[in-house]
N, C-alpha and C positions, 0 to 999 in steps of 0.2 A: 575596384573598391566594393565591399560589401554593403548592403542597405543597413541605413542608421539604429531601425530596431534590434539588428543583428548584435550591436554591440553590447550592449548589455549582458547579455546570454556569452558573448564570447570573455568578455570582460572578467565575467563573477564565475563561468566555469562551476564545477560541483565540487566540494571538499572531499566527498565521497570518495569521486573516480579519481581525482589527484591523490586522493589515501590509496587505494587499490592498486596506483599505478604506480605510487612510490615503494609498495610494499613490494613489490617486482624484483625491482634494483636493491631493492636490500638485500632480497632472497639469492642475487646473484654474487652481491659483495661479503654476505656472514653464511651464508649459508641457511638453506631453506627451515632447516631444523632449529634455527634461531630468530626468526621470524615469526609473529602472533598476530597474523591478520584479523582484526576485527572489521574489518569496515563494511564491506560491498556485501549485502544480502543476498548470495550467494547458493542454493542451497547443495549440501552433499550428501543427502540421500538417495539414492535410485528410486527413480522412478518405480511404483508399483507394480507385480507383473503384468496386469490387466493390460498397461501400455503397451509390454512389448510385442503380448497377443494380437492385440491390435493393427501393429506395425505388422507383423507377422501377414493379419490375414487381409491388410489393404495393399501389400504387394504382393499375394498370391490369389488370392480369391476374387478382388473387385474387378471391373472392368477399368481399366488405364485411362479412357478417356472422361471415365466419369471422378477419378483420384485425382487428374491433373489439368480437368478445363476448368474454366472461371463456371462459379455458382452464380447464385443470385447474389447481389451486394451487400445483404444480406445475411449470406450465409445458409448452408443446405437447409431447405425443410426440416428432413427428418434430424437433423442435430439439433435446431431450434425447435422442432415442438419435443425433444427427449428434455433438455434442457428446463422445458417448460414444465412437464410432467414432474420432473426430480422438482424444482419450487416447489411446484402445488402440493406434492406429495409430505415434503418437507413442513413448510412454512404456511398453508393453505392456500386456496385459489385464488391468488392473484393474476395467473399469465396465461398467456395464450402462446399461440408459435410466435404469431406478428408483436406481440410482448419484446423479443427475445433478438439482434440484432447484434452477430460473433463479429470479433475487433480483433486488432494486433495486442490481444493484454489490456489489465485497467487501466491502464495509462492513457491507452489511443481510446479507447472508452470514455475517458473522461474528457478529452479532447474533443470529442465530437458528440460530445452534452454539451458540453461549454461552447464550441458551437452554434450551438442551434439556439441555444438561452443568451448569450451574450453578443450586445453591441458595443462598440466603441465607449468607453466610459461608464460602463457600467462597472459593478464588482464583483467579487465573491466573500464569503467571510470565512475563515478557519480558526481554526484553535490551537493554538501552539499549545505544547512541540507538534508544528507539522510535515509532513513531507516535504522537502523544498521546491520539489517541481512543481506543487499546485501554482506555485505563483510563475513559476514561469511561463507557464500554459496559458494560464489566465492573460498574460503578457501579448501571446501568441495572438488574441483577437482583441489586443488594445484594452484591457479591461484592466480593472485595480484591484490589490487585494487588499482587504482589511484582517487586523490579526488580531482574535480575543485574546489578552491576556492568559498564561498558563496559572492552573490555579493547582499551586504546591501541595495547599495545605490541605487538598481533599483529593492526593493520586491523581492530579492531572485529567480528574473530571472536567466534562465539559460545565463552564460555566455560564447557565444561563441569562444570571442577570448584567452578566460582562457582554455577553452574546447581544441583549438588549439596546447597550450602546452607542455599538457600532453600527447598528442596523437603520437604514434611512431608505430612501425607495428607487437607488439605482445598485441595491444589491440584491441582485437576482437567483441566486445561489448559497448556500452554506456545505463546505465538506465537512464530512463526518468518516474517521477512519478508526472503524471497531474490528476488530481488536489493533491495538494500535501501536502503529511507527511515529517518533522510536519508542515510547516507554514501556511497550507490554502490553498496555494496561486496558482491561475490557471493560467498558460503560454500562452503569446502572442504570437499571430501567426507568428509575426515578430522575436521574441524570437526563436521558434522552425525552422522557416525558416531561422536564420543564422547560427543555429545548423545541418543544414541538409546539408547547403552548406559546410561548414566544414568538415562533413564526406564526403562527395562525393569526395570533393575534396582529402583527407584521401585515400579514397579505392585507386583514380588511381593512389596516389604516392605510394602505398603500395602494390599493387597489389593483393586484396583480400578485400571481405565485411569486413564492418562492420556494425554490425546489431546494432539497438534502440532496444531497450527489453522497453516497452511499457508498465507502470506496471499503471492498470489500477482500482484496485478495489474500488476507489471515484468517478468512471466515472456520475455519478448522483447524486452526494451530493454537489449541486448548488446554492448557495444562493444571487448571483450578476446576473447582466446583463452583462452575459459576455459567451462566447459558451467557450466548452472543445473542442479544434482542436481533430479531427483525424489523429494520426501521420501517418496513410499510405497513406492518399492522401496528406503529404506533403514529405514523404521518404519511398521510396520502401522498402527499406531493414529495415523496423520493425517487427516485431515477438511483440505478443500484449499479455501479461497476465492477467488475468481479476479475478474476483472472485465476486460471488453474495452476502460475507460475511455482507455487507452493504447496497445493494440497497434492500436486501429483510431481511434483519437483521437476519441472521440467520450464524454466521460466527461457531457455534460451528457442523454446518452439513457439513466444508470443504470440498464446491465445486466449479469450476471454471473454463477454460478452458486456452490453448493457441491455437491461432491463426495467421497462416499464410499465409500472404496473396501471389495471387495467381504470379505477379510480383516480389515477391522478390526472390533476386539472388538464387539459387537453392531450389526453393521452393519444389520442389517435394521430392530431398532427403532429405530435412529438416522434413518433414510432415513423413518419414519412421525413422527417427533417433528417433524423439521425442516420437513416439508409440513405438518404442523399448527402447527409456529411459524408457519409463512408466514400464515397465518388467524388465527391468533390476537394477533398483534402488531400486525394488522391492513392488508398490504400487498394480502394474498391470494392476488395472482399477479405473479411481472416483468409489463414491457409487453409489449404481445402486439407490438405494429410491432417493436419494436427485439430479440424473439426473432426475429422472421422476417430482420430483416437479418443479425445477428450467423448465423444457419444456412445464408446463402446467400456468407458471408465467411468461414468459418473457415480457409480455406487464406489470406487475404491478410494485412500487416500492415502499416502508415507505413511510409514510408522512412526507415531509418534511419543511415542517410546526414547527413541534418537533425541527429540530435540529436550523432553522433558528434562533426560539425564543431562543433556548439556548445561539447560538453563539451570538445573539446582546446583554443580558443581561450579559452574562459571560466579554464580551467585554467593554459594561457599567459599570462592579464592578471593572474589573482591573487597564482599563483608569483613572475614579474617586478615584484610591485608589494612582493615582498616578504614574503607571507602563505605559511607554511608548509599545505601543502592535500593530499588525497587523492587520487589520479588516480582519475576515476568511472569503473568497471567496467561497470556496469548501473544503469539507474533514469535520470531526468536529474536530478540532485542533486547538485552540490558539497560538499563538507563539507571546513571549512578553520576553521586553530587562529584565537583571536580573540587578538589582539595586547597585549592584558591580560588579567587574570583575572577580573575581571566582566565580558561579553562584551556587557552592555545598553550599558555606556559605550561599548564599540566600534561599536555598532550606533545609538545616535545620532549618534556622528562621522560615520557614515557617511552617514545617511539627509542630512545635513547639503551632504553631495555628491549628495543625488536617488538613493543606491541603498537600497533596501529588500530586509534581506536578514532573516533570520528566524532567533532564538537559540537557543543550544544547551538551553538548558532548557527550552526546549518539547518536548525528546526524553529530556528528563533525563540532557542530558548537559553541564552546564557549562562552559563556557570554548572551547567551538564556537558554530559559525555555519552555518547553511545556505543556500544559493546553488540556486534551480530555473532551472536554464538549457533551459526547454521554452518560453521566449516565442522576438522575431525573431532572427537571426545580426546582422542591422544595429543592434537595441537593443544587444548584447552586444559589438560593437566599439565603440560612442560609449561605453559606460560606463568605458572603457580609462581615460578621463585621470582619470574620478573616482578610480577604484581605486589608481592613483597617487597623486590627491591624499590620500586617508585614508592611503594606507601611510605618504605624507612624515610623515605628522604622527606616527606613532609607530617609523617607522623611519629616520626625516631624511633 
């Protein structure tokens, strides 16, 4: 019998990967050519050459015992103060090496923040549309999550005085995912700075951080004239997640760090907690191979070119087919209104025409629909007629 917390998780399952996995069997029953996977963020660009150089000169050139024994739990020095250097260089001097602590991807990053910040009963807060695994994670150490309302009417900004609300003094945490899953959409600076004031003002009536958990891994999947703020130079107490899974498309070598900056409220025991989450959750250390690529890549990233063209033609077929939608800012995610107000009925009409696209309640946010336009440009012209075909049917 499996332990009672397990069920849950087993219960509710992800929409996501049951889309992804459905989309399989269809490929096999119509024909792959007839199939329009949207679902699983997925990416199809090749990785940068930088990578393969890389790969290239740590199985020729390194010494083998130092490519394939255990590092520090931590993660190599020299990848974590390069790591650190490219910040500072970037964003200014916030990090040091011991800053900088390489994970399995922002996900186990975020895991082993949450971790170290959360007890039993305590929270987190997010903002819908959110990633659905925050809450499961949060799950993972007994913790609740609270969800601000999504706020339609201004692009699914964060909303601060919603944010306000929720906030009470066993939530110890708030995500913030810029550029953002699913809707695109990159956060004003105005946006994050009423959000910052909000916690600060939070910590002194509560008398404890709260920390931003920075969840970062679109940080360069930019397609507007518009910068991605640095949440530490607009609130101390961030803790940043990151993941290379997409700036160098390579999300199946899960690696990525977290970082903390040198200002926020207990940074030093924070940066010893999180190295002994790494052991004790029992990862122990990132890969060593895919720290040493991502150290010899940090200046490269995809072409982004790829996804631009994606998101304005995919944005082109939806708009024209009828579907009122969001123009993606960053991320590659469509987010478009569902043509009724249960948005599952929209989404079997749809799958009906071979597109698999993924509901808005998997972000908790009803009556959307999410669209990953990271698969081919040729998949995402053929799905043109489908798109047409489901709009006829609710828009004649």
């Amino acid at each position: 019998m499996i332990a009672k917390s397990m069920k849950p998780f087993v219960e509710g399952g992800s929409a996501i990967r049951k889309m992804f996995e459905e989309g399989k069997l269809m490929a096999k029953e119509r024909g792959a050519e007839n199939v329009y996977d949207y679902s699983v963020g997925n990416p199809s660009p090749h990785p940068p050459m930088e990578v393969y150089q890389a790969l290239e000169y740590l199985s020729t050139k390194m010494d083998p015992h130092y490519v394939f024994a255990y590092p520090s739990n931590a993660g190599y020095e020299s990848t974590r103060q390069a790591v650190a250097d490219d910040l500072n260089e970037r964003f200014g001097d916030h990090f040091d090496m011991e800053s900088i602590i390489m994970t399995a991807g922002a996900g186990y990053a975020i895991n082993i923040i949450m971790k170290c910040l959360l007890d039993p009963g305590d929270k987190i807060a997010v903002f819908a549309p959110y990633f659905v695994e925050y809450a499961n994670w949060a799950r993972n150490f007994f913790a609740d999550t609270v969800v601000v309302p999504p706020n339609e009417k201004k692009g699914f900004e964060p909303d601060a005085a919603e944010l306000k609300k929720v906030l009470d003094p066993s939530v110890k945490a708030v995500i913030i995912n810029n550029p953002n899953n699913p809707t695109g959409a990159i956060y004003s600076r105005e946006s994050l700075e009423a959000v910052a004031d909000v916690l600060r003002e939070a910590e002194k009536e509560f008398g404890h951080p709260i920390y931003i958990i920075s969840d970062e891994p679109y940080r360069e999947l930019v397609y507007v004239d518009k910068k991605v703020e640095f949440l530490p130079d607009i609130y101390d107490d961030t803790i940043i997640a990151y993941s290379w899974s997409k700036s160098l498309s390579m999300p199946g070598a899960r690696i990525g760090y977290a970082a903390v900056p040198r200002k926020a409220s207990g940074s030093e025991e924070l940066r010893e907690a999180l190295v002994a989450s790494c052991r004790v959750l029992g990862a122990n250390n990132a890969s060593t191979l895919a720290e040493i690529i991502v150290e010899r890549s940090l200046k490269s990233t995809i072409d982004l070119s790829f996804y631009y063209r994606n998101a304005k033609d995919l944005y082109r077929i939806v708009t024209e087919a009828g579907f009122e939608a969001i123009l993606p800012q960053g991320a590659f995610y469509l987010w478009f209104k569902s043509p009724v107000e249960n948005e599952m009925e929209f989404i079997e009409a749809a799958k009906e025409e071979g597109l698999l696209l993924v509901p808005g309640r998997s972000f908790c946010s009803p009556g959307w629909v999410r669209a990953s336009f990271c698969g081919s440009h040729k998949m995402i012209l053929r799905s043109e007629e489908a798109f047409k075909k489901v709009g006829k049917k609710y828009f004649g």
